[in-house]
C-alpha positions in Angstrom: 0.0 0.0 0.0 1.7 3.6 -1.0 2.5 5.1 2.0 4.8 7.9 2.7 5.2 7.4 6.3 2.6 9.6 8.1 -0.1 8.2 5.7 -1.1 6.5 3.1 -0.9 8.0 -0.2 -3.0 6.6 -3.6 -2.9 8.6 -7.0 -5.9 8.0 -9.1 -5.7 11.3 -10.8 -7.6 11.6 -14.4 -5.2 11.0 -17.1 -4.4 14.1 -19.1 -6.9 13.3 -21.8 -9.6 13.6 -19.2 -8.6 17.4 -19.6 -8.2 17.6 -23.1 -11.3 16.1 -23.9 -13.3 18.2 -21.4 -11.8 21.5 -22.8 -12.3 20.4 -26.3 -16.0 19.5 -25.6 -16.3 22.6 -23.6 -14.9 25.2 -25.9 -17.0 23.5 -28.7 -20.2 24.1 -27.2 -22.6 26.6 -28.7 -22.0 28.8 -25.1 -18.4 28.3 -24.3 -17.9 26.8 -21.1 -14.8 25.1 -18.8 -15.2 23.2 -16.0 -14.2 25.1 -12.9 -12.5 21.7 -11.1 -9.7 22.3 -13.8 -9.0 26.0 -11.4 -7.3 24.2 -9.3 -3.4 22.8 -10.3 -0.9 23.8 -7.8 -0.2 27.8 -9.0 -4.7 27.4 -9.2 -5.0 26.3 -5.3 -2.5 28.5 -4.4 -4.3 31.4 -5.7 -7.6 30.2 -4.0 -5.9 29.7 -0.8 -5.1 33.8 -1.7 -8.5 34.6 -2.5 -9.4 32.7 1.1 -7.9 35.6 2.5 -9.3 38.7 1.0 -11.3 40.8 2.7 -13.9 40.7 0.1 -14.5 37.5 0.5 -16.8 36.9 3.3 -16.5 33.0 3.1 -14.2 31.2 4.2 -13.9 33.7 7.6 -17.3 32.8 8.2 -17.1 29.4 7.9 -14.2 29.0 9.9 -15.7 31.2 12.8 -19.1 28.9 12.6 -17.0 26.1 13.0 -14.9 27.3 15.8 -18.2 28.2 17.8 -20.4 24.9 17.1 -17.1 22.6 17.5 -18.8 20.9 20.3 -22.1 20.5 18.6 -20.9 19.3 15.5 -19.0 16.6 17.5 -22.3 15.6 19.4 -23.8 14.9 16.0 -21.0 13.5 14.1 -20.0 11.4 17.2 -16.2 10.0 17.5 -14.3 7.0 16.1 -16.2 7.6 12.8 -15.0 7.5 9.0 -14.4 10.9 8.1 -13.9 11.5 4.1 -13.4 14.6 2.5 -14.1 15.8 -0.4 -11.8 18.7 -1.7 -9.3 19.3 1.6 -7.9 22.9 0.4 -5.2 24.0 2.7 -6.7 21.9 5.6 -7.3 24.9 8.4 -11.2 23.9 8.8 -10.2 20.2 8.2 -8.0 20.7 11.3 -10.9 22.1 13.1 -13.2 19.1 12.4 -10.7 16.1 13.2 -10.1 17.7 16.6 -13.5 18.1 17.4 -15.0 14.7 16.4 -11.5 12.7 16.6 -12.6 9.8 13.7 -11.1 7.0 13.6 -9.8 7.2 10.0 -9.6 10.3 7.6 -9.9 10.4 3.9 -8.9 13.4 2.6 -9.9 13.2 -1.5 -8.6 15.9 -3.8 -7.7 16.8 -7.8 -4.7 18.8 -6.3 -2.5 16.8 -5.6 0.8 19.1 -4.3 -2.0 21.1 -1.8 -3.4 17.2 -1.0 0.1 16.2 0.2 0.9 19.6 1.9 -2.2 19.3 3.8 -2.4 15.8 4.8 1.2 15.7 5.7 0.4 18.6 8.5 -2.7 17.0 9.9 -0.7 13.9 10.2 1.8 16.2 12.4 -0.6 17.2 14.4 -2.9 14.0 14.9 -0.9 10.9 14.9 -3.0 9.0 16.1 -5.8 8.8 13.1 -5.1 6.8 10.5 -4.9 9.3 7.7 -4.9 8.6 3.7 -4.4 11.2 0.8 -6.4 9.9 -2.3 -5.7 12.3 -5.7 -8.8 11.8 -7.4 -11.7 13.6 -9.4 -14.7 13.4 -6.5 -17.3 13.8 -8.8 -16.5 10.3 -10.2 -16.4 7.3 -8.7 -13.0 6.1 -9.0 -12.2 6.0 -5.6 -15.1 4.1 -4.3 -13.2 0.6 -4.5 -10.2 2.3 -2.3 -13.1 3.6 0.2 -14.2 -0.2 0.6 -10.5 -1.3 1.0 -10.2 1.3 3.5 -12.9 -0.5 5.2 -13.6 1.2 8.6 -16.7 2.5 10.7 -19.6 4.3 10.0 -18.8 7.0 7.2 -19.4 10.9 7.9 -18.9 13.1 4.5 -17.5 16.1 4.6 -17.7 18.9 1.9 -16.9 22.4 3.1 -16.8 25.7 1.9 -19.5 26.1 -0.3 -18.0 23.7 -3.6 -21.6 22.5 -3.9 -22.3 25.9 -5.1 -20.1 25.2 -8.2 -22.8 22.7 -9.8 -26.1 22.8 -11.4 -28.9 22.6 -9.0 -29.8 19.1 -11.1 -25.6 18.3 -10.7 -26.1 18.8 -6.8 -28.8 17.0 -6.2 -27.0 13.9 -8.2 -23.8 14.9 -6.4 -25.7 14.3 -3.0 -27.3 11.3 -4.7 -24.4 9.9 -4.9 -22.6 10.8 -1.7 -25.7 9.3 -0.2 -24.7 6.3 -1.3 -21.1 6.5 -0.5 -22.3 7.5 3.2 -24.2 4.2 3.3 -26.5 2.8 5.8 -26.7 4.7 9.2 -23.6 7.3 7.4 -23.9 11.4 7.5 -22.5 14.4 5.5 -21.3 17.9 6.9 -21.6 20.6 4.1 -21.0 24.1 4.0 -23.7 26.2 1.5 -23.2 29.8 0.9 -26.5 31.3 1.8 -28.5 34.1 -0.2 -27.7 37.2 0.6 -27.1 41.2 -0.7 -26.2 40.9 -4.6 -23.5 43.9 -3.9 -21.6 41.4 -0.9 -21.4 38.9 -3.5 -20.1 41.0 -6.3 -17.6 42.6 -4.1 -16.4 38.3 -3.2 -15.6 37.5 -6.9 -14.3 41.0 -8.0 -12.0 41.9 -5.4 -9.9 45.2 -6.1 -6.8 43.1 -5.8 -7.3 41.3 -8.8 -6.9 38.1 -7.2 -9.6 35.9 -8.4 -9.3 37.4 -11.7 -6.0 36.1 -11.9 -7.4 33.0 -10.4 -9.9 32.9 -13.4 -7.1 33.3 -15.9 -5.1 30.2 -14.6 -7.4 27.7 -16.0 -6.0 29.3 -20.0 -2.4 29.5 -18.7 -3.0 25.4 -17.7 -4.6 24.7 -21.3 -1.5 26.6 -22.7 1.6 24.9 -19.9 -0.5 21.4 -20.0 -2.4 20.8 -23.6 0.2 23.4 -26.0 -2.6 26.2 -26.4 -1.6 29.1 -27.3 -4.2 31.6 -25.3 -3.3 35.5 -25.2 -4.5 35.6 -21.7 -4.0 39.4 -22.1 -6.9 39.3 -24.7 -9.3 37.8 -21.8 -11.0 39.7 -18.7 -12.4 38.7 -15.7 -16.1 38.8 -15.5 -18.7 38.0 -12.2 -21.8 39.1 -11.7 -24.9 37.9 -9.9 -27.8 36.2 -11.4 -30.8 36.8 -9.4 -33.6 34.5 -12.2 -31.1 31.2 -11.0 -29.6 32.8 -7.6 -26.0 32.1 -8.6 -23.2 34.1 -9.5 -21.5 33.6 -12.5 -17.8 33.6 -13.3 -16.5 34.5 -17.0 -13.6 34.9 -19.7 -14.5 37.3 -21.9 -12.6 38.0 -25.4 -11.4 40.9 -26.2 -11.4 41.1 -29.4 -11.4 38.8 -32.4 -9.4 36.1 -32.4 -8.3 32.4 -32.4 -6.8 29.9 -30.1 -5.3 26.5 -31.3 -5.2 23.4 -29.0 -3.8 20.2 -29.7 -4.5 20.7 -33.4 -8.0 22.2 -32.8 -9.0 25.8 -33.8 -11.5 27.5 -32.0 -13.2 31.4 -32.5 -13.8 33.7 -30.9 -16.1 37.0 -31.2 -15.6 40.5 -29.7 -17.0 40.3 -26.4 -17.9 36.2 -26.8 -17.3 34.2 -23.3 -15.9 31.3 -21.5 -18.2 30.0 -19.1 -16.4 29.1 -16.2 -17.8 28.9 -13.0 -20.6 29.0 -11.9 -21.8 29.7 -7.5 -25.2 28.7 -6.5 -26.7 30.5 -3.5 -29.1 28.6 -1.7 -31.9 29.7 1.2 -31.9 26.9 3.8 -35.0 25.6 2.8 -33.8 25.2 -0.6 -31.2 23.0 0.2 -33.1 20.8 2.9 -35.4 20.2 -0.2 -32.5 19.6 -2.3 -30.3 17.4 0.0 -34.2 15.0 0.7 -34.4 14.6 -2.6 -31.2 12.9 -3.0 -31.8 11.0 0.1 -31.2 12.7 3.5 -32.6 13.6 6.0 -31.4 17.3 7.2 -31.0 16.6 10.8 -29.9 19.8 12.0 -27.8 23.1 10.5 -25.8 26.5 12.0 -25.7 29.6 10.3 -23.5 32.6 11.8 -25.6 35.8 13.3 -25.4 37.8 9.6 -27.0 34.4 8.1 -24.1 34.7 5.4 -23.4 30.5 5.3 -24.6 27.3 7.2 -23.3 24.4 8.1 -25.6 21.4 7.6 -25.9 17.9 9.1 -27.9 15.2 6.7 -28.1 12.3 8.0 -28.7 9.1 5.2 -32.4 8.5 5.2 -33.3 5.0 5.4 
C-alpha cells in the first residue's frame, strides 16, 4: 500500500486526456464553457488559498468562525471514532478544526490537487498521529475511488464537503452529487456541508471581483494550464475577468470574456472567438436553507440539524442518510 510514512498515499488522478477532452468539448459548445475543477493545479490552489484571505471574501472567515463556535455540537452529531472523508481538503485549516473536534477513527482526505493534497495531509498527520490518515488524488465527482473507500474499510462514514463547492454545480448536478454521496455515506452514514446562503447581490459581487485582482488572476489560470499542459496558445492578455450575480437562478457567474477577435489552437484544434464572446467558467449557486433541505431530501437525507453565523451569510448542515 503507498505510503509515505505519516499516511497512506493513492494517486488515481484523471489521465491528461480527461482534460483535453473536457476542454475540447467545452470550448466546442454553442455557449463556451470550462469546468471550474480544472482552477485548481498547484499555482490554481494557491491562488484560491489567496482569495481565502481577502477581505472581500466573506466566506471562508465565516465558515471558519461557525466552526470554531459549534465545535462541540458538530461533534455531538457527528460522534467519535467515525469515517471521516473529504471531499476537496484545500489548505486543511477547517479540516484541522473538524478532526479535533469529532477525533474519527480514520480520515480520507480526496482531492484533484495533488501538491496542496500532500501539503495538507502531511500537516494534519503532524498534528494527529494517532488517526489513521490517507491522501487519495482523485476527481470526487466520479467514482474512482469508491473501491479504495471499501478497501479502506472502517466504521460508519461521515462526509464532509466544506466551503461552499456545492455551489459550483447545477442545481440538477447537486442533487445527483448528493445522490451519490448518499450512497457513498451508506447505511446509518452522514455528511457535513457548508452552502453559501443568499444574501445582498452587492456582498457577493464585491467576493468575486475583489480590487486586488486576485480571483481574476485565479480565473485566468485555467487558459495559462490549457496553454503549460495541452500546448494552447491563449493571449491571456486578450481575456478579462467577468462576475456578476444572477438573481432569475440565484447564482453568480464567473467568465472569460474576449477581447477582441481572435483564435486559439489546441492540440491541433482551432477555436473562434467574437468580440465580447465568453468562457463560461464557474458557476456559484446561492441557496436559502430551505432550498437546500429540499435539495439534500431529494437525494436522500434527511437534514438533521444546520448552523448559520448571526449575519446568516453561510450554514453548516448535518444530513443524515435516510433510510
Amino acid at each position: 500500500m503507498p505510503s509515505s510514512g505519516r499516511y497512506e498515499y493513492h494517486d488515481l488522478k484523471p489521465a491528461a486526456a480527461s482534460f483535453l477532452d473536457d476542454v475540447i468539448a467545452g470550448l466546442s459548445a454553442p455557449c463556451k464553457a470550462l469546468p471550474p475543477k480544472y482552477f485548481y493545479d498547484a499555482r490554481g490552489s494557491r491562488l484560491f488559498e489567496e482569495i481565502c484571505a481577502l477581505p472581500e471574501y466573506y466566506l471562508t472567515r465565516t465558515e471558519i468562525a461557525l466552526v470554531e463556535a459549534r465545535a462541540g455540537e458538530i461533534a455531538a452529531r457527528v460522534g467519535s471514532g467515525t469515517t471521516l472523508i473529504e471531499y476537496g481538503i484545500g489548505s486543511g485549516r477547517k479540516t484541522a478544526l473538524v478532526i479535533g473536534a469529532t477525533r474519527p477513527h480514520t480520515f480520507v482526505a480526496i482531492d484533484i490537487s495533488a501538491e496542496q493534497l500532500r501539503e495538507a495531509v502531511g500537516t494534519l498527520a503532524s498534528q494527529f498521529p494517532d488517526v489513521r490518515l490517507a491522501a487519495v488524488c482523485a476527481d470526487y465527482t466520479k467514482t474512482a475511488h469508491a473501491p479504495l473507500l471499501e478497501a479502506l474499510g472502517g466504521s460508519r462514514r461521515t462526509l464532509y464537503f466544506p466551503g461552499s463547492t456545492i455551489g459550483n454545480f447545477t442545481v440538477d448536478e447537486a442533487r445527483d452529487f448528493l445522490r451519490n454521496a448518499r450512497s457513498v455515506a451508506g447505511a446509518g452514514g452522514a455528511m457535513l456541508i457548508g452552502v453559501d446562503l443568499k444574501k445582498d447581490p452587492r456582498m457577493l459581487h464585491a467576493a468575486y471581483n475583489d480590487a486586488q485582482g486576485v480571483t481574476a488572476a485565479f480565473n485566468l489560470n485555467v487558459l495559462r494550464r490549457i496553454n503549460s499542459e495541452l500546448g494552447g496558445n491563449f493571449d491571456l492578455d486578450a481575456f478579462a475577468h467577468r462576475a456578476f450575480y444572477d438573481p432569475a437562478h440565484g447564482r453568480i457567474e464567473m467568465h472569460l470574456e474576449s477581447a477582441r477577435a481572435q483564435q486559439v489552437t489546441i492540440a491541433g484544434r482551432r477555436f473562434a472567438f467574437a468580440p465580447g464572446e465568453t468562457i463560461h467558467t464557474e458557476s456559484s449557486y446561492k441557496y436559502s436553507v430551505e432550498e437546500f433541505q429540499s435539495l439534500a431530501r431529494e437525494a436522500g437525507f434527511a437534514p438533521a440539524h444546520y448552523w448559520s453565523d448571526a449575519q446568516d451569510l453561510f450554514s453548516i448542515h448535518y444530513l443524515t442518510a435516510a433510510a
